[in-house]
N, C-alpha and C positions, 0 to 999 in steps of 0.2 A: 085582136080577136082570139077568139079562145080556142082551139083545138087539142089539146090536151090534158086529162082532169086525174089526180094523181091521189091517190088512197094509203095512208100510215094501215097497217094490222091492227096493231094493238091501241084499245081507245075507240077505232073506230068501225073496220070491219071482224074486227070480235072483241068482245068483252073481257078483262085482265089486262096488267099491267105491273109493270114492278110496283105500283104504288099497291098494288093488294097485298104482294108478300112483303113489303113493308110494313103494313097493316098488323101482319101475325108475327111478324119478326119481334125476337128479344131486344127492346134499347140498348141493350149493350155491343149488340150486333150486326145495327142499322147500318154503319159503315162498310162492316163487312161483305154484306151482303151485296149495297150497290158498288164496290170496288169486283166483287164476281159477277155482277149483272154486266157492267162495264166492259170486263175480259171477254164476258160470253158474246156480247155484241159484236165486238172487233174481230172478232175471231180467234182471240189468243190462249183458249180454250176451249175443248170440242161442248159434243152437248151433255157428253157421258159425266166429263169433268164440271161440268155446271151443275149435272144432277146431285153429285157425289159432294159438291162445296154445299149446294140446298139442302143436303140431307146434314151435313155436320153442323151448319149453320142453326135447322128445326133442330136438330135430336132426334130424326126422325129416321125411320130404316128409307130404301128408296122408293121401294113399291107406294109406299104412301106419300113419300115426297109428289112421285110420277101421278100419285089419286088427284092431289093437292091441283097440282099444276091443269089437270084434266076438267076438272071444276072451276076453273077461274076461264077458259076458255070455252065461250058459249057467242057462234057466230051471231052476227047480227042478219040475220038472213032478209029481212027487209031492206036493207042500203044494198047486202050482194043481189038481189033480185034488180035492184036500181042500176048498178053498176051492168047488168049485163043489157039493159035497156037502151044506155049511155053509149055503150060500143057501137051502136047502128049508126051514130055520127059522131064520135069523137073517140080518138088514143084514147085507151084505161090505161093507166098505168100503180101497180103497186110498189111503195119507197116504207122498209122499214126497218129501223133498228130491232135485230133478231138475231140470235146464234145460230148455228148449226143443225138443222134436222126440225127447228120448228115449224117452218111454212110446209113443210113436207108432211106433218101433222095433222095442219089445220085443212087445207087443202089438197086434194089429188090432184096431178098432176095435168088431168082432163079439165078439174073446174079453173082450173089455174090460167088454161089458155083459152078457156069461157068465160073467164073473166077479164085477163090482163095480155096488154099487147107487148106489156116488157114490163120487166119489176128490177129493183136494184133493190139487193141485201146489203144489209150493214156488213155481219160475218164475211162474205164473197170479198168487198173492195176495202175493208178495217176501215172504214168511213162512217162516221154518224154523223144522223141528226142532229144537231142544224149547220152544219159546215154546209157552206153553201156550196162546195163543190160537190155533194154526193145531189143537191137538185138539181146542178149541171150535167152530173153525169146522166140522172133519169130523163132529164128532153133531148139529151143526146141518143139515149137508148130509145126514144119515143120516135126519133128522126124530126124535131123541132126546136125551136128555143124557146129560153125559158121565159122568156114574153108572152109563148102562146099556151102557156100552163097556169092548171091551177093547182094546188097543191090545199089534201083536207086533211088536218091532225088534229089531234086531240091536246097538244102541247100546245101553247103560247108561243115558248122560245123556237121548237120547229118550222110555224108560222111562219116567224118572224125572218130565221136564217132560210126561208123558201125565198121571201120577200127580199131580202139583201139579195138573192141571186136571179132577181130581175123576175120573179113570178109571180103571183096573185094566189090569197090564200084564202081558207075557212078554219077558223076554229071550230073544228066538232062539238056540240054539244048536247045536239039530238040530230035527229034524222030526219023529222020537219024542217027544221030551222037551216040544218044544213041544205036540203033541198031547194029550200026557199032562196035562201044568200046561192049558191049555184045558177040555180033560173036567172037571178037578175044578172049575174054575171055575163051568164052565156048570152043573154039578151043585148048589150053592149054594143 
């Protein structure tokens, strides 16, 4: 039985993702870039230093790096309207590989606990997606196992490493369809 349903950020409750600034990124660069996305997730560089690597990365000064980044971040306000529906009978919980100062960003700290009964940062515990121990640690943080979790990304491999740690998953793809595969889930 399902009683906790678990939300990735990026992909799914906002729009951007490192594949956009892969997108704009110079080929010669591509690796660079996800070797500093990498850092930034773990925490092994703050967010100042992520910006400063984006900006020598672009060629770009930073104010326009920080424009950049501002622009690829456009909430899905339809799923967070959903999600706060969802808390009247089930754990929210939000799991996302992120650096430093970005949830603090996208979210105040009020819609944060309007939304989510516990979240686990990648930066906080140097844990990513899809180690199955960072979706241990979130139904631990939920007060469940991960039997009674669902876990929605926008990744395949995420998914997949929810599923190796005993969860139940959705691949995002829209917000129909995800609702749809949730309903039948919860119904179970």
């Amino acid at each position: 039985m399902i009683r906790g349903i678990i939300f990735d950020c990026f992909g799914v409750l906002y729009g951007g993702s490192l594949e956009s600034l892969l997108n704009l990124c110079p080929p010669e660069r591509l690796t660079e870039l996800r070797d500093l996305n990498k850092q930034s997730d773990y925490g092994f560089i703050s967010g100042a230093d992520y910006l400063a690597g984006l900006a020598d990365i672009f060629g770009m000064p930073l104010d326009e790096v920080r424009a950049l980044l501002a622009k690829k971040h456009i909430r899905n306000q339809q799923l967070a309207e959903y999600v706060v529906a969802l808390r009247h009978d089930y754990k929210v919980g939000l799991l996302s590989n992120v650096s430093s100062g970005t949830i603090e960003e996208l979210f105040t700290n009020e819609e944060r606990h309007e939304l989510f009964d516990a979240e686990v940062l990648s930066y906080q515990e140097h844990l990513l997606k899809p180690n199955p121990a960072i979706f241990e640690l979130m139904a631990q943080r939920m007060g469940l196992t991960t039997g009674e979790c669902v876990m929605i990304d926008d990744l395949a491999s995420n998914c997949e490493g929810a599923e190796i740690a005993g969860m139940k998953s959705i691949q995002h793809i829209t917000n129909q369809r995800t609702k749809e595969l949730l309903q039948n889930l919860l119904q179970q």
